[in-house]
matplotlib code that plots the C-alpha trace (Angstrom):
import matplotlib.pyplot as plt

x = [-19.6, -21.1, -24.1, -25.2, -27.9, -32.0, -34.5, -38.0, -41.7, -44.2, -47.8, -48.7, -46.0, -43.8, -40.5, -37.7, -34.7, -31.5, -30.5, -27.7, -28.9, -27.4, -29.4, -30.8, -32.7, -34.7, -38.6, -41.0, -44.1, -46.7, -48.3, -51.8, -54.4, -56.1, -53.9, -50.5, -49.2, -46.0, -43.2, -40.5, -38.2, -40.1, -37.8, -38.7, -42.1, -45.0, -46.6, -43.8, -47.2, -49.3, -51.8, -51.9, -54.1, -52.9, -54.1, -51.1, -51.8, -51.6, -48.7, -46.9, -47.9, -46.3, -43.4, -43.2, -43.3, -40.5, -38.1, -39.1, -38.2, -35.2, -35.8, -33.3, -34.2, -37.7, -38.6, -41.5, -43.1, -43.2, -47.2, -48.6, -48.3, -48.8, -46.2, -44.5, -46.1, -44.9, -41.6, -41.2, -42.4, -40.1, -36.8, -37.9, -37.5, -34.2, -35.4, -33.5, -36.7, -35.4, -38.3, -38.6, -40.0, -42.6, -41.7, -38.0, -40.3, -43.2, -41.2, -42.0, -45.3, -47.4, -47.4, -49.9, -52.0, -51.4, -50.4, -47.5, -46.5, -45.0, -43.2, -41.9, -40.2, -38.9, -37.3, -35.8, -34.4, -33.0, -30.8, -30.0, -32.1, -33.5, -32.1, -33.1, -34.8, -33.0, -34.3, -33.0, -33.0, -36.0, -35.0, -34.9, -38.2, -39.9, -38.7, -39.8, -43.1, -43.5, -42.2, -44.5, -47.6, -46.2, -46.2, -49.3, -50.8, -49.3, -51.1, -54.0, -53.9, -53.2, -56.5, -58.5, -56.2, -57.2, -61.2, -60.7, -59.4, -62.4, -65.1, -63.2, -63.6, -67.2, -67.8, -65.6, -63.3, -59.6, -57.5, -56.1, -54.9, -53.5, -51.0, -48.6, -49.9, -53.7, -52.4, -50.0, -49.9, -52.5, -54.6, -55.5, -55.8, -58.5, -59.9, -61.0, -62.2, -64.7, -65.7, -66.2, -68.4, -66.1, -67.4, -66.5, -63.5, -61.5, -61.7, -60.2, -57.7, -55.7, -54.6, -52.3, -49.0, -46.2, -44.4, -47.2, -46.4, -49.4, -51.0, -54.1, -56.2, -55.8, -56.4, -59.6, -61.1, -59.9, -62.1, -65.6, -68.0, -70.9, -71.5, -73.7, -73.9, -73.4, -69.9, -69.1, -69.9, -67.5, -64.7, -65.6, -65.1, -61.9, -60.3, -61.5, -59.7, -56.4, -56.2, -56.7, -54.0, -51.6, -51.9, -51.2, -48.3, -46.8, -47.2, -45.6, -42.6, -41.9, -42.5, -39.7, -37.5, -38.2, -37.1, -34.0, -32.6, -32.4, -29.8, -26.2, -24.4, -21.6, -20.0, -20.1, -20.2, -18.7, -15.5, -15.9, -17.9, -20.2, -18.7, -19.2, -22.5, -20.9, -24.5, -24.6, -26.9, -24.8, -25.0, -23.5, -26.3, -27.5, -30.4, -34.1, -34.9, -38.0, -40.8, -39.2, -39.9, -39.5, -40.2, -38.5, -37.1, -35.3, -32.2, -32.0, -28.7, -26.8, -29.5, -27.8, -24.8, -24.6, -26.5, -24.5, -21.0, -20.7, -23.0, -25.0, -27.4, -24.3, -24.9, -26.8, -30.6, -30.5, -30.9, -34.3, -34.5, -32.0, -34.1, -36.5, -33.3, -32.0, -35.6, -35.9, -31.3, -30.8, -27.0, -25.3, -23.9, -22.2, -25.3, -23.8, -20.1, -19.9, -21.6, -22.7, -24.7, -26.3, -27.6, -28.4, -30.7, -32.0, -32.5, -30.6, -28.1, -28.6, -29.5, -28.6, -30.3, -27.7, -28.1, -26.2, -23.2, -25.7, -27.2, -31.1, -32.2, -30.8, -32.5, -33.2, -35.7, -39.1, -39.6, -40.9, -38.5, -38.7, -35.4, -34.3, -37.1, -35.8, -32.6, -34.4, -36.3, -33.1, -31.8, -35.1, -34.5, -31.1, -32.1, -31.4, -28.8, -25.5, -23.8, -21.3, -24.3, -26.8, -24.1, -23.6, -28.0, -28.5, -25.1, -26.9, -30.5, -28.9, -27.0, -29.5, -33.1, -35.1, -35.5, -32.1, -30.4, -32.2, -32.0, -27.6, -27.5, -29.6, -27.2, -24.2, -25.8, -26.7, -22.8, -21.5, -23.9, -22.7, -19.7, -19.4, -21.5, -19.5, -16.3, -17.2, -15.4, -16.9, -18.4, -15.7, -16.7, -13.1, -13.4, -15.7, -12.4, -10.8, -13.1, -14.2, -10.4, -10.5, -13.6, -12.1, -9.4, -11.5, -13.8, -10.4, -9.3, -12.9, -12.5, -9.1, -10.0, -13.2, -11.1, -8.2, -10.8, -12.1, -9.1, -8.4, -6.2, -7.5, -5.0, -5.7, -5.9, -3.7, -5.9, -5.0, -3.8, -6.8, -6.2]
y = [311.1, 314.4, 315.1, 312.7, 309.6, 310.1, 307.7, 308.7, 307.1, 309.0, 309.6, 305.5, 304.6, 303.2, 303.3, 304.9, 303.8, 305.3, 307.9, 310.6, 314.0, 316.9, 319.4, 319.5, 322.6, 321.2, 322.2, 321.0, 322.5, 321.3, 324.3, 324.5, 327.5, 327.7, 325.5, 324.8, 321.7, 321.9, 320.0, 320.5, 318.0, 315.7, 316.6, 320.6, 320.4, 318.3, 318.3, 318.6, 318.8, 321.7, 323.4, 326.9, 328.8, 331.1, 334.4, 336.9, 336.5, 332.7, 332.5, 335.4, 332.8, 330.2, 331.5, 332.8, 328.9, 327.6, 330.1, 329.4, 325.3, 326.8, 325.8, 327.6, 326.4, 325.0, 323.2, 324.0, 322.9, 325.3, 325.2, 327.8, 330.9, 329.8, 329.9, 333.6, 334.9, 332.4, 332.8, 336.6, 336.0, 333.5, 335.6, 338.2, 335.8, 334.8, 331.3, 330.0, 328.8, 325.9, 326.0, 322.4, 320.7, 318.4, 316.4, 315.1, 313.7, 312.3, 308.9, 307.4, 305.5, 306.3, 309.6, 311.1, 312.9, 316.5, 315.7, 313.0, 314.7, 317.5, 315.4, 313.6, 317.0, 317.4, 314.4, 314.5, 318.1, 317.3, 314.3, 316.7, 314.6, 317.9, 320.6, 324.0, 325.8, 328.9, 331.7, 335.4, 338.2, 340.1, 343.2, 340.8, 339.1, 342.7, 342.4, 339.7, 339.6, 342.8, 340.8, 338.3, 340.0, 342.2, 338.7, 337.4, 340.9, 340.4, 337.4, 338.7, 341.7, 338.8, 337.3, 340.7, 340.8, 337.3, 338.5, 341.8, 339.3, 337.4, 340.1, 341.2, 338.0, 337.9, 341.2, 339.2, 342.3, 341.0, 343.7, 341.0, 339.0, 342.0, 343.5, 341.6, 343.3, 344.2, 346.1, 348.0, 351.8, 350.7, 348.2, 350.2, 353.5, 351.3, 349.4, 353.1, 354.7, 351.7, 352.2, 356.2, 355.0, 355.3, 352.8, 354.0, 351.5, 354.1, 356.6, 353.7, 352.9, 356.0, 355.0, 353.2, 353.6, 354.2, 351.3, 348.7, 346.5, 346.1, 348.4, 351.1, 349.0, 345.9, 346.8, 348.5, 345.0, 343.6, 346.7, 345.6, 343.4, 343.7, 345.9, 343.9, 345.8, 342.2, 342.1, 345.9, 345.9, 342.7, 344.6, 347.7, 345.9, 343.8, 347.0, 348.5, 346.2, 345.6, 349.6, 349.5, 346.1, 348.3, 350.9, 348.4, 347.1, 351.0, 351.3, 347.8, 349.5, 352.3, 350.4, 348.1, 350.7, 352.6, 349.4, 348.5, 352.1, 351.2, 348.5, 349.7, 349.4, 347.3, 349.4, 352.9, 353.8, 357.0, 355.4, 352.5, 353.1, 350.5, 348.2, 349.0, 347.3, 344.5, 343.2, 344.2, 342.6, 340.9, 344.8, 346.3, 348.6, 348.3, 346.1, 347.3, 347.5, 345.8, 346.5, 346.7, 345.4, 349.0, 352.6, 353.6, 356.5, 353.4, 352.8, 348.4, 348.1, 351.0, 349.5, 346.2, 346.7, 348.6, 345.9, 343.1, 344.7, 343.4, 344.0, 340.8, 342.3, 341.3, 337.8, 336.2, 335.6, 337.4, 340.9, 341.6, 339.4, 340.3, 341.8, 339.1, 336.9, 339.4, 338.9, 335.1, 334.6, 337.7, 338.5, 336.6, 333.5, 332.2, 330.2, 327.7, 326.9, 326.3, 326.7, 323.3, 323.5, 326.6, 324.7, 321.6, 323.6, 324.9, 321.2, 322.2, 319.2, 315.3, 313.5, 309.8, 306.6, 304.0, 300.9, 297.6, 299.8, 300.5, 303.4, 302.9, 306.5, 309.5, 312.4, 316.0, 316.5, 317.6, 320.3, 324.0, 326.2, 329.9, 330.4, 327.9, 328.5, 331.7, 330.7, 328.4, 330.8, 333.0, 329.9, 329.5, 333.1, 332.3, 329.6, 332.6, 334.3, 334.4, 334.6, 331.2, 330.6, 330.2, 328.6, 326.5, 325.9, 324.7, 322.5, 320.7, 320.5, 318.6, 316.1, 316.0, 317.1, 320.5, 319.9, 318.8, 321.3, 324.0, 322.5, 322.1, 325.6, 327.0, 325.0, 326.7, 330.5, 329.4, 328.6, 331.7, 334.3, 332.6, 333.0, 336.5, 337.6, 335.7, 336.7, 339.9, 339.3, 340.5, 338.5, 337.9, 336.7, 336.1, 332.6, 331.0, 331.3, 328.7, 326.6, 326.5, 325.2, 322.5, 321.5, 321.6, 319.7, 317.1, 316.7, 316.5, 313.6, 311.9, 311.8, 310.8, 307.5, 307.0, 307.3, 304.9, 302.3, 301.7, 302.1, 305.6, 308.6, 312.4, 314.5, 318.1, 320.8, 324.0, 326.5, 329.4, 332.7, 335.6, 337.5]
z = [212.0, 212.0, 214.6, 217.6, 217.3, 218.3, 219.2, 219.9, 219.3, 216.7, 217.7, 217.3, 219.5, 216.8, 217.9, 214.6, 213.9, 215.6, 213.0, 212.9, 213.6, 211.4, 212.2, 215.7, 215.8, 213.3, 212.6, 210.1, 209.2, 206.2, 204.6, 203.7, 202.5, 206.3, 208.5, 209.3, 211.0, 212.8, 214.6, 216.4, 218.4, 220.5, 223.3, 223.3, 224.2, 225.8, 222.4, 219.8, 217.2, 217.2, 214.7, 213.9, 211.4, 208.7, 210.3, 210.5, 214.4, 214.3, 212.0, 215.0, 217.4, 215.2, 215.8, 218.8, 219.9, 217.4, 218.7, 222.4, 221.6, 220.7, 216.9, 214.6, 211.1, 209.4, 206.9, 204.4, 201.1, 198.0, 198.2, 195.7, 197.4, 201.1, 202.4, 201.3, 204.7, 206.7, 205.0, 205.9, 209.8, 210.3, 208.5, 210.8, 214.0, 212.7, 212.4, 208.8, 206.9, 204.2, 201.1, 199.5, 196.6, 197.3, 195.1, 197.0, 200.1, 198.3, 197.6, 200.4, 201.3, 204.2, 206.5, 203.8, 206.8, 208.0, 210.9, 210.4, 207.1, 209.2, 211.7, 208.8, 207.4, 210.4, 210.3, 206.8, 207.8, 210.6, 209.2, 205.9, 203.5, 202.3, 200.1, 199.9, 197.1, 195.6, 196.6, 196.0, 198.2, 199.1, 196.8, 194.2, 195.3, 194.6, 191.2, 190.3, 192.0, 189.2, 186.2, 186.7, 187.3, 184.0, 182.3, 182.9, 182.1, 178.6, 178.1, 179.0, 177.0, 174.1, 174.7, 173.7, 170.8, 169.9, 170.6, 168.3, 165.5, 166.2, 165.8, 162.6, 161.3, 162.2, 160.5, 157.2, 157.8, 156.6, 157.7, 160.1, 157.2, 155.3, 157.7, 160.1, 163.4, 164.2, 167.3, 165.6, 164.1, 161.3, 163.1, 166.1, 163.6, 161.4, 164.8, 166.8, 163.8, 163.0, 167.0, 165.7, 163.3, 160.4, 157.5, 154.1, 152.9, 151.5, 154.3, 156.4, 153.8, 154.1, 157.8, 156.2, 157.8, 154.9, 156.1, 155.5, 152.5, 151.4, 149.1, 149.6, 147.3, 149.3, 152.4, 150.6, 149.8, 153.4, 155.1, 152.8, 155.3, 157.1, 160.7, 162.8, 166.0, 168.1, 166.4, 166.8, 170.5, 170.9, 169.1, 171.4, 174.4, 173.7, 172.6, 175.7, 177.7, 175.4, 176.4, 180.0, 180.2, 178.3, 180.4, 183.3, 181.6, 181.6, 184.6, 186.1, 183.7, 185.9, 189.1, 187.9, 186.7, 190.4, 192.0, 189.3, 190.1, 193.9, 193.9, 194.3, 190.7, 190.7, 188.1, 187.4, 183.3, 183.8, 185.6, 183.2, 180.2, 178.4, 175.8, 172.4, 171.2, 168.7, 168.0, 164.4, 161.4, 158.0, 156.4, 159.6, 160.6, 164.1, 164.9, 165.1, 168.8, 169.3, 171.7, 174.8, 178.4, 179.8, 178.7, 175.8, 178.5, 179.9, 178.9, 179.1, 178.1, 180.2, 183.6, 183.0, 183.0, 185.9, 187.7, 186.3, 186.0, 182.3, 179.6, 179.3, 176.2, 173.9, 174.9, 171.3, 172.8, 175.6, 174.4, 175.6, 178.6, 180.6, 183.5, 183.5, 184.2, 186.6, 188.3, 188.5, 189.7, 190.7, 190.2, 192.8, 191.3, 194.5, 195.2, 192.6, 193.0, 189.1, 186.0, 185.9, 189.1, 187.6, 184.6, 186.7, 188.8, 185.5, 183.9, 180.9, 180.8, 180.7, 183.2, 183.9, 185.8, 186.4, 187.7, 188.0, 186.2, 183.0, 182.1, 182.2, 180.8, 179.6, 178.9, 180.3, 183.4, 182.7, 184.9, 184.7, 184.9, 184.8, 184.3, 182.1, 180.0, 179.3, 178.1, 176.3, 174.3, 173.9, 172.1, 169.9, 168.9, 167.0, 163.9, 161.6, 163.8, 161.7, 165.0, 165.9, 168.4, 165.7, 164.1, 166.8, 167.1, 163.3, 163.9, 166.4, 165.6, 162.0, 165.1, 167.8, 166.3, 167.5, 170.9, 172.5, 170.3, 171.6, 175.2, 174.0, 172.8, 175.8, 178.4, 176.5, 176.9, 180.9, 181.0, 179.2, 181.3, 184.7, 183.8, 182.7, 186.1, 188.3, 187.1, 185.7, 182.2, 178.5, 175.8, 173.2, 170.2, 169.3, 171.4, 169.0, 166.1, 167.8, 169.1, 165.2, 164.2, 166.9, 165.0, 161.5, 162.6, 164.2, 161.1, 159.1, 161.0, 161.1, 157.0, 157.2, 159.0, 157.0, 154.0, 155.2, 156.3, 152.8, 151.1, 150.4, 150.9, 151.1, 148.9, 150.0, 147.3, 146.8, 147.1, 144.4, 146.0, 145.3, 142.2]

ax = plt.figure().add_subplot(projection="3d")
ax.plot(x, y, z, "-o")
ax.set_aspect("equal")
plt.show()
């Protein structure tokens, strides 16, 4: 067996069990917001327990003493957002740190204090009972530490929009109702010239954008209500605020197309020039672009694929959301030696309690998941797609209901993205064609036997040859 036997005594004097060691070098620290316990081997220093605060000077000191007990990897929790500076001290001291969930060491009773949780990581770690988080590298980090703070600025900005509704509705102003988007061409138009002062109806009508439905006379009656000033300053202020988070949200744009434009492309399009975009509607006319996540200066689909090395936009779901992917797995896919690992670690397949040789519960693992939640909503996207994926979605929401077929089709997009990255291959649409005959042929021989069971025999039909 791999790795030599330890016994030692913890701080009671309770003697633990011999164990195999696996990792020798082993620390074990328990983050927290002003302290940090930590433990090394009990054999590397007089007191293998010592307590450091989080001060940049503290957590130098920190580690300063793990590399002079000659520790060469730690273990940590995932605790909010603790321990990222820990992370980036220890990195630098070429001590491996291993980030955990808390959840894989909580099962145990006892050890709930500070100060024998951390000798007890230390312990898991250094007989392998731990597995580290995924973590991409620090370019990566940057990117995503962007993206996120974009996201959550979107929601935000939604809130005001939300508010600006609200005051309209106090005011029994139904523009809101009339046309599909308040915060559109015509509803910001209508919005900043009722902060000018702007209250005749018909003045406000002819804002109208040419491509709003709905007629000049309708959204005349929607713009009739009364101008109390409490409402009016509301709406003054949420739009205020939807501006100034819009101009945020431009600007986290070109920071993340600064940063997307420093990694090395793994393919050049002038060498090797972009696919031809397949992702065509039923009439054949290219798809509206929506809104996108970067400045319309940015080209998304030419940026991916020099990141990726294959154009992942032609993917059906993912044509919008490919750099938030990119920003949450980054585009190594060696860190999972198969696509099945990849959507484990995404909890987008089943997963199974067995005991005593049955199978006690089956069902997918309820855990939040950034990325799997974005495959997830690529999936959502496709109940009207008329691509073999949304196909593929209605198929199994009729078999399986809403949510597993969305979690099915998601786990099928997880699979076919790893697998282009990883072994830089195209999306071919062609694969589906057979993959639909194996089903027809399957579904042929389902009625056959349902048919020959109660008594029957399926005569197939000539089918007449087209005039």
């Amino acid at each position: 067996m791999k790795g030599t036997f330890n016994r030692r005594k913890d701080r009671k004097g309770m003697c633990l069990e011999d164990r195999p060691v696996l990792e020798p070098n082993a620390g074990g620290i328990d983050v927290g917001a002003r302290e940090m316990y930590v433990a090394v081997p009990p054999d590397r220093d007089e007191n293998p327990v010592r307590v450091f605060q989080t001060f940049t000077e503290d957590l130098l000191k920190l580690a300063d003493w793990l590399v002079a007990c000659r520790v060469t990897t730690v273990v940590m929790e995932s605790t909010g957002v603790f321990w990222i500076p820990l992370y980036g001290i220890l990195e630098e001291r070429g001590v491996k740190p291993c980030l955990v969930n808390a959840r894989h060491m909580k099962n145990v009773p006892g050890r709930r204090t500070d100060w024998h949780e951390c000798q007890w990581l230390q312990y898991l770690h250094s007989v392998g009972l731990l597995r580290a988080a995924f973590r991409p590298e620090g370019d990566v980090c940057a990117v995503r530490a962007i993206m996120r703070h974009r996201n959550d600025l979107v929601q935000m900005a939604s809130q005001h929009v939300q508010h600006m509704q609200k005051a309209l509705t106090q005011m029994n102003l139904q523009i809101q109702h009339v046309i599909s988007d308040i915060t559109g061409l015509t509803g910001l138009a209508i919005v900043d010239a009722i902060l000018a002062g702007e209250r005749d109806a018909s003045v406000l009508a002819k804002l109208r954008d040419p491509h709003i439905h709905a007629s000049i006379e309708t959204i005349q009656k929607s713009l009739v209500g009364n101008w109390r000033p409490e409402h009016l300053f509301t709406l003054k202020q949420s739009r205020q605020l939807y501006r100034t988070y819009q101009q945020q949200i431009v600007e986290c744009d070109q920071e993340i197309e600064k940063l997307v434009r420093g990694f090395e492309p793994r393919v050049d399009p002038a060498v090797r020039p972009l696919p031809p975009d397949r992702k065509r509607n039923h009439s054949g006319k290219k798809r509206r672009k929506k809104n996108g996540i970067l400045e319309p200066g940015f080209d998304l689909r030419t940026e991916a694929y020099k990141l990726f090395g294959v154009d992942t936009t032609q993917i059906p779901g993912l044509a919008t959301t490919v750099f938030t992917l990119f920003s949450e797995v980054g585009r190594d896919m060696s860190k999972w030696p198969t696509s099945g690992h990849f959507v484990s670690w995404q909890a987008l397949c089943p997963d199974n309690d067995i005991t005593g040789g049955r199978v006690s519960w089956k069902g997918t693992r309820k855990v939040q998941h950034r990325a799997g939640q974005l495959f997830r909503m690529a999936a959502y996207s496709l109940h009207h797609s008329l691509t073999p994926m949304g196909d593929y979605l209605r198929r199994m929401k009729f078999k399986l209901g809403p949510q597993a077929a969305t979690t099915a089709t998601a786990h099928k997009i997880a699979v076919i993205f790893y697998t282009m990255v990883k072994n830089q291959v195209e999306y071919d649409p062609s694969m589906w064609e057979a993959r639909d005959a194996e089903r027809e042929v399957r579904f042929e021989a389902k009625l056959k036997r349902q048919a020959k069971r109660l008594g029957y025999e399926l005569v197939p039909i000539e089918k007449k040859p087209a005039a």
